[in-house]
N, C-alpha and C positions, 0 to 999 in steps of 0.2 A: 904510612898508610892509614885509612880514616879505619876508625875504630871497629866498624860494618859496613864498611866498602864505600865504593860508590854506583847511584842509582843512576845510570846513565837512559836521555832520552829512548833507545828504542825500547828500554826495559820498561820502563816503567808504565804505571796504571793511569786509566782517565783522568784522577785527580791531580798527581804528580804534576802529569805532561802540560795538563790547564796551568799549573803555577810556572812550570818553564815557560809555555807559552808567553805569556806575561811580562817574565823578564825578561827575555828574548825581544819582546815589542818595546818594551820599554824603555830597555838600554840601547836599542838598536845593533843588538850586537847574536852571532848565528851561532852560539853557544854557551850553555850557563854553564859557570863557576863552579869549581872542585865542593866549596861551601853548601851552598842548597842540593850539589849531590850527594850530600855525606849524612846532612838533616834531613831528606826525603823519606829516609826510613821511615818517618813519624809526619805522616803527609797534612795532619793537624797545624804541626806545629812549624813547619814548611810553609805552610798560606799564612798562619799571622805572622811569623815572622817577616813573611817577603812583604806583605799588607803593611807592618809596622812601620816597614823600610822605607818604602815607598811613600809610604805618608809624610815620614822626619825628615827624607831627603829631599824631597820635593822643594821648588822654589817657596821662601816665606821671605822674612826678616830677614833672616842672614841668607847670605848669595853662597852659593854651591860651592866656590872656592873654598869659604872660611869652614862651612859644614864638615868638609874633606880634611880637612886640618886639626880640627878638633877631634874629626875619627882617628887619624893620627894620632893626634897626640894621647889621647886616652889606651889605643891597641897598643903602644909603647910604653906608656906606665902599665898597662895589666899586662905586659910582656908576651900579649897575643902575636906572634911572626905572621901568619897568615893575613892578619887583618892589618899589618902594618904594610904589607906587599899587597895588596889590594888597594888601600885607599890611598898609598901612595901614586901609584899608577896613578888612579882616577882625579888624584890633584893635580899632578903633571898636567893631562889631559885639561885638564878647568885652568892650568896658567901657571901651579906652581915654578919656581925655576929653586936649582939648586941652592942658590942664593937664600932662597925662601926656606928650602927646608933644613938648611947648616944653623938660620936665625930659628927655627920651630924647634929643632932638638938641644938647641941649645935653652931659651923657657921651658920647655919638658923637664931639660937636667936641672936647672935653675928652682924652680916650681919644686920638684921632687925634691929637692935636698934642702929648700925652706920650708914645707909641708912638714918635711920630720923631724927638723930641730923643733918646730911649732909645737911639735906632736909630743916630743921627748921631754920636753922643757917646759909641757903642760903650760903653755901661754896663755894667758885671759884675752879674753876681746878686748879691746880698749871702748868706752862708752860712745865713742863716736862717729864708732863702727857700729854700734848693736841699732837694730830698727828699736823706732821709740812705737 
């Protein structure tokens, strides 16, 4: 259970239901996520975050697939389960296949476990790696 509940649409206040609104329009979808009802306590930090959101997820450089993957792959090193069951979904949905995500957790574990010999064994950068 969220740590102060959750702020569900008919509860909540003018500013709240404006940020559901939003994401409701946005995602196309006819109810928001456990996530922004658990943060609405703090209806502040509920608008920049969804704002943030909506900004980084947006179409840019990288295609909405690889975005989704990378949110992967980061809520699974910081061992967030919520946000690994969420952006999973949302990669499926943009094309992920199984396939895709057995090769993704596998660089996860790969990545993870040379991050920390690197880290343990205090490695120097090689010179031609370092920006001159």
């Amino acid at each position: 259970m969220a740590t102060l509940g959750l702020i569900e649409y008919e509860d909540a206040g003018p500013e709240v239901r404006a940020v559901y609104d939003d994401i409701m329009a946005t995602r196309k979808i006819d109810r928001v996520n456990n996530f922004w009802k658990a943060i609405a306590h703090d209806p502040v930090t509920l608008k920049r975050t969804w704002e943030s959101i909506k900004q980084i997820m947006a179409p840019g450089a990288l295609d909405a697939l690889t975005k989704e993957l990378i949110y992967v792959a980061v809520s699974t090193t910081n061992g967030c389960g919520y946000c690994i069951a969420t952006h999973t979904a949302s990669a499926q949905k943009k094309g992920m296949t199984d396939a895709v995500f057995a090769e993704l957790m596998a660089v996860i574990g790969m990545a993870n476990e040379t991050n920390g010999l690197a880290t343990g064994y205090q490695v120097e950068i090689d010179d031609q790696f370092k920006k001159r």
